[in-house]
C-alpha positions in Angstrom: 106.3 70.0 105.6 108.2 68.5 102.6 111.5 71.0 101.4 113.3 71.0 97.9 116.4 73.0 97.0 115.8 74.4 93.5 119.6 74.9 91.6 118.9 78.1 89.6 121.1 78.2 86.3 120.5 82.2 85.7 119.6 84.9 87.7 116.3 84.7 88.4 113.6 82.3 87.8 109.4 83.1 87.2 107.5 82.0 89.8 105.3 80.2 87.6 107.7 78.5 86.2 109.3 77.7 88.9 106.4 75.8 90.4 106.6 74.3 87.2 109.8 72.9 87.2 109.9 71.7 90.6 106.9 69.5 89.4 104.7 71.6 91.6 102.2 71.3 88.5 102.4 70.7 85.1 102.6 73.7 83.1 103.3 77.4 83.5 99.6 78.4 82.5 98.9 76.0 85.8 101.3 78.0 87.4 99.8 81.0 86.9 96.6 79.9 87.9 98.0 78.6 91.3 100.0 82.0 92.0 96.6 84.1 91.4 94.8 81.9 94.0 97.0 83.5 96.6 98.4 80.0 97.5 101.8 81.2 97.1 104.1 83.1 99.2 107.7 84.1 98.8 109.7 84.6 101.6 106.7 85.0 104.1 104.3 87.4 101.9 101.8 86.2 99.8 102.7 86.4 96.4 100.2 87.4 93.2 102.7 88.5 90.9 102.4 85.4 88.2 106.1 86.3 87.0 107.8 87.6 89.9 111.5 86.7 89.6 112.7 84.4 92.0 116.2 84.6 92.8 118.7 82.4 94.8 118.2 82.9 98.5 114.3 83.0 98.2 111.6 80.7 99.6 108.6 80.1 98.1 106.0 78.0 100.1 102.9 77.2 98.5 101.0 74.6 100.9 102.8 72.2 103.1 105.6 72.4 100.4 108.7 75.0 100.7 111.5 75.7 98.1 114.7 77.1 98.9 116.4 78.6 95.6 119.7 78.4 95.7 122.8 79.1 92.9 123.8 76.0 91.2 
């Protein structure tokens, strides 16, 4: 399993976008596709919401890969 630490500037983060920017794929529309698949799960539960915010102390796992968001 391969993990990256995401630094989140704000308070929270879409999970689209946050696929996105951790070069999961290459836009947000991508993004969304991926999260309505099911492939994604946050913190354990699968995840449909396309915009769920993602704030530091979550994982998101979609495959093989996990992300641990954390505060920059």
């Amino acid at each position: 399993m391969q993990t990256l630490e995401f630094d989140l500037e704000g308070e929270f983060v879409e999970l689209n976008q946050l696929l996105k920017l951790a070069g999961l794929c290459d836009s947000g529309g991508a993004g969304k596709q991926i999260v309505a698949s099911g492939a994604v799960s946050v913190d354990g539960a699968q995840e449909l919401r396309k915009t769920a915010k993602i704030r530091a102390g979550q994982q998101v796992r979609l495959g093989d890969v996990e992300i641990h968001v954390v505060r920059s």
